[in-house]
C-alpha positions as a printed NumPy array, in Angstrom:
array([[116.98 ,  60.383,  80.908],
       [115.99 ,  58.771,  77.241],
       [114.118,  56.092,  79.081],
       [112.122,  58.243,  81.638],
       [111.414,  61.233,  78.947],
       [109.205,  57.929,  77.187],
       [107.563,  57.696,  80.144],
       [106.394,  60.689,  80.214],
       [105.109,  60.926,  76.495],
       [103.673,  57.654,  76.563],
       [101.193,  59.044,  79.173],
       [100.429,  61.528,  77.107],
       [102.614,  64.353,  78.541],
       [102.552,  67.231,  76.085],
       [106.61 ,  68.047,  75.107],
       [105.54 ,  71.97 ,  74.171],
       [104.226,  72.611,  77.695],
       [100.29 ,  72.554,  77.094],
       [ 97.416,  70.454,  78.658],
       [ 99.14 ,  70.872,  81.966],
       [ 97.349,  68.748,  84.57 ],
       [ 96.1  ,  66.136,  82.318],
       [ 95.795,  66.347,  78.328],
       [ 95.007,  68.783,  76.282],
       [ 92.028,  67.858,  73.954],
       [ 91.593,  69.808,  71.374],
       [ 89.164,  72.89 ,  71.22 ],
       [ 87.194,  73.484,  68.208],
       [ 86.249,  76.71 ,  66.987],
       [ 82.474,  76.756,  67.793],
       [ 83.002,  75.031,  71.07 ],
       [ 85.648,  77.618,  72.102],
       [ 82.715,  80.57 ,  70.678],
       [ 79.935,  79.077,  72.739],
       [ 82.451,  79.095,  75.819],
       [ 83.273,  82.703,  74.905],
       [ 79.397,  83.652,  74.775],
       [ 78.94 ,  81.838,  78.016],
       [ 81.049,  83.849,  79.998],
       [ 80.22 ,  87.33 ,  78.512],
       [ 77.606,  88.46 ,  81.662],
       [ 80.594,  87.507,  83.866],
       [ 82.827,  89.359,  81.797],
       [ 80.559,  92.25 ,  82.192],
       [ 79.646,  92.303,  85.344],
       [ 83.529,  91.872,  86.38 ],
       [ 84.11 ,  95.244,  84.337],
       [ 81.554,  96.748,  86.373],
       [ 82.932,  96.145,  89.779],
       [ 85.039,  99.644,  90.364],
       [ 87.241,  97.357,  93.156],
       [ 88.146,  94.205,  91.457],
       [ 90.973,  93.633,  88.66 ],
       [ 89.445,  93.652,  84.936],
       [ 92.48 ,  92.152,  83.574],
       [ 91.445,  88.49 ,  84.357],
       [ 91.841,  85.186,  81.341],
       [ 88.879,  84.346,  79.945],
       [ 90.042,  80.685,  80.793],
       [ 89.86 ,  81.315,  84.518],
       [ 86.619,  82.937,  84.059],
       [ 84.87 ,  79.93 ,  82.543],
       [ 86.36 ,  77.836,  85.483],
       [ 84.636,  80.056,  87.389],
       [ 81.511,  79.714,  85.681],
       [ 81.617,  76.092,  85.213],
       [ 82.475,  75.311,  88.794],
       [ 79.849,  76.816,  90.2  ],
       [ 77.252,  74.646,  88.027],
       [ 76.708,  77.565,  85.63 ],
       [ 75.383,  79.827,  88.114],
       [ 76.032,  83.296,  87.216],
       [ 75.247,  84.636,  90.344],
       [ 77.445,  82.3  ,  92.381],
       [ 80.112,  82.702,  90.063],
       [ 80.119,  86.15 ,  90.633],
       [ 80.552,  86.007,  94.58 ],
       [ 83.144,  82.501,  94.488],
       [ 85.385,  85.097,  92.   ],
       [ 85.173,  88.112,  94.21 ],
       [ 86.057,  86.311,  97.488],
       [ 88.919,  84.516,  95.234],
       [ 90.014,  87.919,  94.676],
       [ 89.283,  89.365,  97.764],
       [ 91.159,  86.646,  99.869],
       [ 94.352,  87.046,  97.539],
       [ 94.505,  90.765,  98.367],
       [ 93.869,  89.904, 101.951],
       [ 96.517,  87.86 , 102.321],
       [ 99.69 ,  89.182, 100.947],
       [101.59 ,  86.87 , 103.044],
       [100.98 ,  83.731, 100.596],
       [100.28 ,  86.016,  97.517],
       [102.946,  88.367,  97.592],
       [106.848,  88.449,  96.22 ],
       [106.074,  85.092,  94.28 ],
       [109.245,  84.301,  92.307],
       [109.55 ,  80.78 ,  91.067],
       [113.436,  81.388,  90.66 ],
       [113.677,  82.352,  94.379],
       [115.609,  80.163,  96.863],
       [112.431,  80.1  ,  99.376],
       [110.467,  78.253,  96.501],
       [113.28 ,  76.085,  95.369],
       [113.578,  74.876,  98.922],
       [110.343,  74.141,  98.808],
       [110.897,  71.214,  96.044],
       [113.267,  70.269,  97.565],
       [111.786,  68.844, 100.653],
       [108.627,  68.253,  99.085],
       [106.7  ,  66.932,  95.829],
       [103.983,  68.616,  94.857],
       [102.833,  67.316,  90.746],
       [ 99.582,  67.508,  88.76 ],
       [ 99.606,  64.047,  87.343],
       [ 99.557,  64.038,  83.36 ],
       [ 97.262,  61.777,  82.898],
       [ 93.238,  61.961,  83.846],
       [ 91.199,  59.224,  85.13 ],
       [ 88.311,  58.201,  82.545],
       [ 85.579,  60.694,  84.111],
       [ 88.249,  63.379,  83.557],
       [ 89.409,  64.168,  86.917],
       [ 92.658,  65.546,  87.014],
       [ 94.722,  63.774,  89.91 ],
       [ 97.259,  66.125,  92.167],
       [ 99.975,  64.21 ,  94.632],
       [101.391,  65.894,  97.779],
       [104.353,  64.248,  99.824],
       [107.331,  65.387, 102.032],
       [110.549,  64.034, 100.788],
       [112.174,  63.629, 103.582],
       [110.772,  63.36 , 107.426],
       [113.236,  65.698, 108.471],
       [111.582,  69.402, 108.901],
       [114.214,  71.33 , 110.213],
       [113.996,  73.684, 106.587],
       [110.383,  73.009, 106.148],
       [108.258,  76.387, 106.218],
       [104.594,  75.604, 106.299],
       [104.013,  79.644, 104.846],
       [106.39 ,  78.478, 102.048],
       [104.824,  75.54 , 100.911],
       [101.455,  76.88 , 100.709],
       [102.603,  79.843,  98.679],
       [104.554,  77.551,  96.461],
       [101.358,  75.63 ,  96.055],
       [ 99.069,  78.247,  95.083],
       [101.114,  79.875,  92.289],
       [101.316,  76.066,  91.302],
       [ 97.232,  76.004,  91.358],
       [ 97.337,  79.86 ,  89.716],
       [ 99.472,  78.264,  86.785],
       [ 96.91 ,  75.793,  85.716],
       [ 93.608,  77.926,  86.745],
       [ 95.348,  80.573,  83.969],
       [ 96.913,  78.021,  81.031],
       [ 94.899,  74.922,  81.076],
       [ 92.251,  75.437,  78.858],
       [ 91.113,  71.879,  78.789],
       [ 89.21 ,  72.495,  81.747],
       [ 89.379,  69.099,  83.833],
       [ 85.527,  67.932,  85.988],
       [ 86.919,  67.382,  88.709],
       [ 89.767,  67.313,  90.852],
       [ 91.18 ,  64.04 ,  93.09 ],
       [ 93.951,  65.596,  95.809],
       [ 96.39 ,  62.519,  97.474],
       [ 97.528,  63.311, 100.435],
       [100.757,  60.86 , 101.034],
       [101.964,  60.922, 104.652],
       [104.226,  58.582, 105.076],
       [107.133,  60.835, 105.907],
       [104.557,  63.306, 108.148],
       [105.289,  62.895, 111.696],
       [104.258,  64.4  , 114.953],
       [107.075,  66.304, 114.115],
       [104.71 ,  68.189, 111.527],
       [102.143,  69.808, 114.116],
       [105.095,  72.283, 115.466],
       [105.73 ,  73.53 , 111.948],
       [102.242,  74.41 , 111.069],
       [100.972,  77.868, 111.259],
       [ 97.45 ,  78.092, 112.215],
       [ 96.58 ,  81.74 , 110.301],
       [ 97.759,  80.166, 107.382],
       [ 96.169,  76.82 , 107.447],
       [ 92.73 ,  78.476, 107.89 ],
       [ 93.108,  81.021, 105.086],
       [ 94.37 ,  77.596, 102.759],
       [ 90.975,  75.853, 104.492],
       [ 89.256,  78.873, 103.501],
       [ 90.755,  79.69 ,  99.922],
       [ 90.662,  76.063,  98.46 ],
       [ 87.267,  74.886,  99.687],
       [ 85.363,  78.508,  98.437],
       [ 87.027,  80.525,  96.815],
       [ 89.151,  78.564,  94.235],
       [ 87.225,  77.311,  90.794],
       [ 87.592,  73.747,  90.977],
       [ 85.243,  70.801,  91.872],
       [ 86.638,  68.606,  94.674],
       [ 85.594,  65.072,  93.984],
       [ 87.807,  62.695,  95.853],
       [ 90.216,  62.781,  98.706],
       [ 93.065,  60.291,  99.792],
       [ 95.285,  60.184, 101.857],
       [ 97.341,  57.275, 101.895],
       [100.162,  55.938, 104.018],
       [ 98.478,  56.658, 107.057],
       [100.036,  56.649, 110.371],
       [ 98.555,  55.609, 113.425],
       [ 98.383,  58.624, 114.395],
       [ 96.807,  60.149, 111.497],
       [ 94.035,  61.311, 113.627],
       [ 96.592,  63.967, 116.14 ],
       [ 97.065,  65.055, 112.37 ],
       [ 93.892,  65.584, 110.855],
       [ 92.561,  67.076, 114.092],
       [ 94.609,  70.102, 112.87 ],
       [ 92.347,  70.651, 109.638],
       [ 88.925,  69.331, 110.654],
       [ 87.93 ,  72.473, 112.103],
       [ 88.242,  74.153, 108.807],
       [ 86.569,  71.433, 106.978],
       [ 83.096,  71.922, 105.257],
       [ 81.106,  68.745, 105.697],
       [ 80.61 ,  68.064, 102.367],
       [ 84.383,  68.094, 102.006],
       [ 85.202,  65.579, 105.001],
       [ 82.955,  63.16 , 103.946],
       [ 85.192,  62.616, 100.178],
       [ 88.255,  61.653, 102.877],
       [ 89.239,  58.652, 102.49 ],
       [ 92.445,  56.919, 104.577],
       [ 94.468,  54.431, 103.116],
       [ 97.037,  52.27 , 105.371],
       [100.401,  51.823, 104.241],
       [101.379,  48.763, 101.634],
       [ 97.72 ,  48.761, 100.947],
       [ 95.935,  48.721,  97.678],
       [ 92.644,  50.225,  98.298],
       [ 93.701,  53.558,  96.343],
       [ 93.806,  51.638,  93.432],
       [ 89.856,  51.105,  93.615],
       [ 89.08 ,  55.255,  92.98 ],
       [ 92.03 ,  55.864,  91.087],
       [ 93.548,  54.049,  88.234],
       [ 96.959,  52.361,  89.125],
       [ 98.865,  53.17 ,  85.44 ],
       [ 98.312,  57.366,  85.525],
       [100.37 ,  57.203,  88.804],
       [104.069,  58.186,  88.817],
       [106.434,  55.032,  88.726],
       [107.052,  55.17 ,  92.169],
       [103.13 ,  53.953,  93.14 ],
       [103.551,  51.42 ,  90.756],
       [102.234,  53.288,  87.466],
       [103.566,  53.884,  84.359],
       [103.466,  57.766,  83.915],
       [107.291,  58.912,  84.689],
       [109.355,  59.15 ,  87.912],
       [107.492,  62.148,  90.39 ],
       [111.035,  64.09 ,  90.035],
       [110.682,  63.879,  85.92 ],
       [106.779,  64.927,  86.773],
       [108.106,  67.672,  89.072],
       [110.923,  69.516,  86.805],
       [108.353,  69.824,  84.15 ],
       [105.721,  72.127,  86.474],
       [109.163,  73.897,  88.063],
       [109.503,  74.757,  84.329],
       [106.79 ,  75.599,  83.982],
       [106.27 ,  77.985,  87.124],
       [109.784,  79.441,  85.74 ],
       [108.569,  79.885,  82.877],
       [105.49 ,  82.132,  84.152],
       [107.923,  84.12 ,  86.74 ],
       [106.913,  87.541,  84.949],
       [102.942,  86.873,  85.464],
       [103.868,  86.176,  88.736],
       [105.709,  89.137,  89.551],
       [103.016,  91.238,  88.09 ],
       [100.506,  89.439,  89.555],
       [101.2  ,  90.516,  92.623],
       [ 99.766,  93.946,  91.936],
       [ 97.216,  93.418,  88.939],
       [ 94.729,  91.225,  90.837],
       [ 94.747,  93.755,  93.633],
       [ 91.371,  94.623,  95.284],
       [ 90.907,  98.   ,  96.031],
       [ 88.829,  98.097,  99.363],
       [ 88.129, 101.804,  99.604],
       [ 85.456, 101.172,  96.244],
       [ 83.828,  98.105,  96.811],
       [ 79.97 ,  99.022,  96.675],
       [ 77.847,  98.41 ,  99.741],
       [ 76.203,  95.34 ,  98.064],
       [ 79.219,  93.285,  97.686],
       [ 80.103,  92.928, 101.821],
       [ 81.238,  89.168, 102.403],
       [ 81.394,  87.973, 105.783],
       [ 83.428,  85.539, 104.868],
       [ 86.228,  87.986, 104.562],
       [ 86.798,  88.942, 108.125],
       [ 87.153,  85.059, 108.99 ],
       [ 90.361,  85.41 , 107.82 ],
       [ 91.681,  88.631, 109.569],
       [ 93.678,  88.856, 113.171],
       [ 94.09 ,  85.283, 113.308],
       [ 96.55 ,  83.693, 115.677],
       [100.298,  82.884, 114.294],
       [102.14 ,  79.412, 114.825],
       [ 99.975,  76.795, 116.084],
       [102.761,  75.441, 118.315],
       [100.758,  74.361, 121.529],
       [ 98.312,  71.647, 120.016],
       [ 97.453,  68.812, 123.212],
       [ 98.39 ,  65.756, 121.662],
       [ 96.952,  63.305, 123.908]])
């Protein structure tokens, strides 16, 4: 344990639980002002909106503003759909206990870790994996919950706002198997959610590992794929190093040959961390609530009934 807790400080990992994602620079006092001027015509156009919450972190509001280039006015519709979406989806944003056994199962079977360490242009890097290739106690409606309240825990603490985000997608224990456990209402509200709704900048995507039949796979998602998204894919074969040539080889987890920790030593500090939020959570549920019956006739989004009367388990894809 000596040994690996090293690991993790050499890289940078903060021992008191801040700059998660990446690390925490500090904030100056008239950096932090000019940040807090920027986002006062949010802040007061958010307390002007009769059906959205008014209890949101200033943090998540300059992520917010800063994602969407600074645009106030595109701020303002990315945060109500965020909102919106949340509300219209209780099944991934409802009952969110870190402590319960439906989200401990979930790291169990699979790793999901914000990397500590950012790549020189200040991207934070986020690994997904199974564990194991065996699915039998893999829920697809779990995981995704599990991994937004993960995503809610750093869009509300980090304050080191990262520019970009680099996803990596590792598949080498995703088989066939996989298709029959994915939902299809719930991959197209995830599609939906993380591609407009949630204040980040996508920069990079990799998927490495690859099958050969990492196409029967991806068919699933490109549907729900924005072209601008599909074309930062990028497929890696296994044993190869051409992930190495977008993202630095020493701020990956010891088991992808870097130097930043083991991904279990990576993965009990965020399961702290989420623990350690459980109350936010639990209130969460009802304080970022949007209250349909007083939304004002200018702020109709289309985009919203996308998501509604969808299909259930996507259990009868042609795999030929």
């Amino acid at each position: 344990m000596a040994s690996g807790y090293l690991a993790i400080q050499r890289c940078n990992f903060p021992r008191d639980g801040s700059g998660i994602g990446g690390i925490e620079k500090p904030i100056m006092p008239d950096q932090e002002l000019a940040w807090t001027q920027e986002i006062v015509p949010l802040r007061n156009w958010l307390n002007k909106q009769p059906h959205l919450p008014h209890d949101v972190e200033d943090v998540l509001l300059h992520r917010f503003y800063l994602s969407c280039h600074k645009s106030l006015e595109r701020a303002k519709r990315t945060m109500d759909l965020f909102f919106t979406m949340r509300s219209s989806t209780p099944d991934l944003f409802c009952k969110r206990d870190p402590c319960s056994a439906e989200i401990r199962k979930v790291f169990e079977i699979t790793d999901m870790l914000p990397l500590p360490t950012r790549t020189k242009d200040n991207y934070n890097v986020f690994i997904y994996r199974l564990r194991e290739p065996d699915l039998d106690m893999f829920s697809f409606l779990d995981a995704v919950k599990t991994f937004f309240m993960l995503i809610d825990t750093r869009l509300t603490e980090e304050h080191d706002i990262p520019s970009g985000e680099i996803p990596i997608f590792d598949a080498a224990n995703v088989s066939l198997k996989f298709v029959g456990k994915v939902n299809l209402s719930v991959l197209r509200k995830y599609m939906m959610y993380t591609q407009e709704a949630v204040p980040v900048r996508l920069k990079q995507v990799h998927v490495i590992n690859s099958p050969s039949y990492i196409g029967k796979i991806f068919a699933l998602c490109k549907p729900f794929l924005k072209n601008e998204v599909a074309k930062l894919i990028k497929f890696h074969e296994p044993n190869s190093e051409t992930l190495y040539t977008d993202i630095p080889k020493d701020i990956l987890p010891e088991e992808y040959g870097g130097a930043c920790g083991s991904v279990d030593q990576i993965k009990r500090y965020w399961i702290k961390r989420m623990e350690a939020k459980r109350n936010w959570f639990l209130e969460n549920d009802k304080n970022w609530f949007v209250e349909e019956s007083l939304r004002p006739a200018n702020c109709r989004d289309e985009k919203i009934e996308k998501i509604r009367d969808l299909p259930g388990s996507f259990r009868s894809l042609a795999l030929d």
